[in-house]
N, C-alpha and C positions, 0 to 999 in steps of 0.2 A: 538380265540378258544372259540367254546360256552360251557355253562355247561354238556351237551350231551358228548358233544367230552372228553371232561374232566371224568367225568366218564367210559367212555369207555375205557381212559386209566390209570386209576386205576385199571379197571377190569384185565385190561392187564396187567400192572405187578403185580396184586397178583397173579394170575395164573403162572407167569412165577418166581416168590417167592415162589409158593408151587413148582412147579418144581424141584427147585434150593435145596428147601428144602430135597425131596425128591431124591433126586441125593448122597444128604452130607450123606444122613442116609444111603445110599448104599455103599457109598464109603470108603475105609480104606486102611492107611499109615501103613506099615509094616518096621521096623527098627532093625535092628542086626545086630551083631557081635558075636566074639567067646564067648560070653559067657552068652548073652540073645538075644531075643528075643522078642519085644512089637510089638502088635498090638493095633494101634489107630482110633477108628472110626470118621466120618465126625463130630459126634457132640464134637470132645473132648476129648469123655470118653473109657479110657482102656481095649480094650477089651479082650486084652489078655497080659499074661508075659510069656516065657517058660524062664527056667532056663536051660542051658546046661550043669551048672558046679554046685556041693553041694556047692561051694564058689564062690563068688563073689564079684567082687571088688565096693561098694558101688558109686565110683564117677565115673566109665564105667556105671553105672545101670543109675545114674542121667543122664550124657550126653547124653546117648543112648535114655531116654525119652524126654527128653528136643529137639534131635533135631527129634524126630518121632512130637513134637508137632508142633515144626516149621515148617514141612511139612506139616500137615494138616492145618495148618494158612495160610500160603500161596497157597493152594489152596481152600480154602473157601475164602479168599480175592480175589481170583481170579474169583470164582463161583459170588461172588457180583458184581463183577466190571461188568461182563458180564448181569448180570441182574439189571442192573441201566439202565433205560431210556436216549437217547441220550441228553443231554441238551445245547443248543446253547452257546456258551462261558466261558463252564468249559472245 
């Protein structure tokens, strides 16, 4: 593979990394129960809480976020995986 070829696919997956990027920023994990509600967007960050109840039990708030995270972890590890180049013996 000559240097040509080689940049050509770099070009390739950045374009398919801003893609990928753009997809995450679109995309959001919504996680509830009786007594919240979070929404988490692609990059992370919280983009919403509703509260259903004036009280709340502190360690349902945590879980409830913790596993709204780990949904969106596992589909941005997902989005990655899919935008990795195929490489001969990984």
């Amino acid at each position: 593979m000559g240097f040509l070829d080689q940049m050509k696919e770099l070009g390739a997956m950045k374009a398919k990394m801003e893609e990928v990027k753009r997809k995450l920023d679109e995309t959001e994990v919504i996680e509830e129960n009786e007594q919240v509600k979070i929404v988490v967007g692609g990059n992370r960050k919280i983009k919403h809480i509703d509260l259903k109840q004036e009280k709340i039990d502190a360690s349902l708030l945590k879980n409830t976020l913790n596993t709204a995270l780990e949904k969106i972890d596992a589909f941005v590890q997902q989005e990655m995986m899919g935008a990795m180049p195929e490489i001969p013996g990984l």
